[in-house]
C-alpha positions in Angstrom: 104.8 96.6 111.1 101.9 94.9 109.1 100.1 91.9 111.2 99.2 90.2 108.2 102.0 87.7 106.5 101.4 87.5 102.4 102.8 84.2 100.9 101.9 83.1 96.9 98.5 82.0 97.7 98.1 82.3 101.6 97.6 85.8 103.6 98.1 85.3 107.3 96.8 87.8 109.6 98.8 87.5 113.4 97.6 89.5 116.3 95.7 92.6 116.1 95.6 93.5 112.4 94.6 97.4 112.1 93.1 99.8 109.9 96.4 100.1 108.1 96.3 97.2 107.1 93.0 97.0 105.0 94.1 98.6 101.7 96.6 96.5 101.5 94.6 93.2 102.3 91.8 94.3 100.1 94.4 94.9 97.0 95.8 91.2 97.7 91.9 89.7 97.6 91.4 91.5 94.4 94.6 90.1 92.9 94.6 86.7 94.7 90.6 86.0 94.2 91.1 82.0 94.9 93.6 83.2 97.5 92.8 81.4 101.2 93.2 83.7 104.4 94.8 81.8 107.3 93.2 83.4 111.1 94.4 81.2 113.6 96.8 83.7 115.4 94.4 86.7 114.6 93.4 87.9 117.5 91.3 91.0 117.0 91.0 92.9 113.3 89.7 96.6 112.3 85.8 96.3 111.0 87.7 98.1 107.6 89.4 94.2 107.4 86.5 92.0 108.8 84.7 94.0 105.4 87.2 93.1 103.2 87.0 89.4 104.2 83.0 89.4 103.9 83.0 91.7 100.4 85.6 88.9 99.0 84.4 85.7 100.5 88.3 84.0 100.2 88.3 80.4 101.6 89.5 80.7 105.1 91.8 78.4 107.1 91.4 78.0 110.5 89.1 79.9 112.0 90.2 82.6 115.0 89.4 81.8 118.9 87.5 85.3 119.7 83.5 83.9 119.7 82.7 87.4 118.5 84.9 87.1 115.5 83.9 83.3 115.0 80.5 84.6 114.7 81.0 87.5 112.5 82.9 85.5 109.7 80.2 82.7 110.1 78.7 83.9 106.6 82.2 82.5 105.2 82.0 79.0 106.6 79.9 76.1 106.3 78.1 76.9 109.1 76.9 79.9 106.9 73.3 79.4 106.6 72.3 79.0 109.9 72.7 82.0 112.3 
């Protein structure tokens, strides 16, 4: 069972999203490049994902609660420039 949830312009990753996940995820940011990625019920992701998301750059809705991964998709946000 895939943790991520693909809708027309929305991809919504739920839970842990793993490794098996990524080709996938990166073949939908290729296809869907002003496609937004929705994290608030992703709870932990495979670095393989996390690099899809930085490589693409997609808007994101609502941030996850994990600080780490907060801090790891800060590039992404507004907050971008300051680290």
């Amino acid at each position: 069972m895939t943790a991520i949830r693909y809708t027309k312009t929305q991809a919504h990753l739920e839970g842990h999203v793993p490794v098996d996940d990524a080709e996938e995820f990166h073949a939908w940011l290729l296809k869907h490049p002003k496609g937004r990625v929705a994290l608030a019920k992703c709870e932990s992701m495979h670095m393989a994902v996390l690099q899809a998301l930085l490589a693409h750059a997609p808007a994101l809705k609502d941030l996850p609660a994990d600080p780490w991964l907060r801090r790891a998709l800060r590039p992404l946000t507004d907050e971008g420039g300051s680290a």
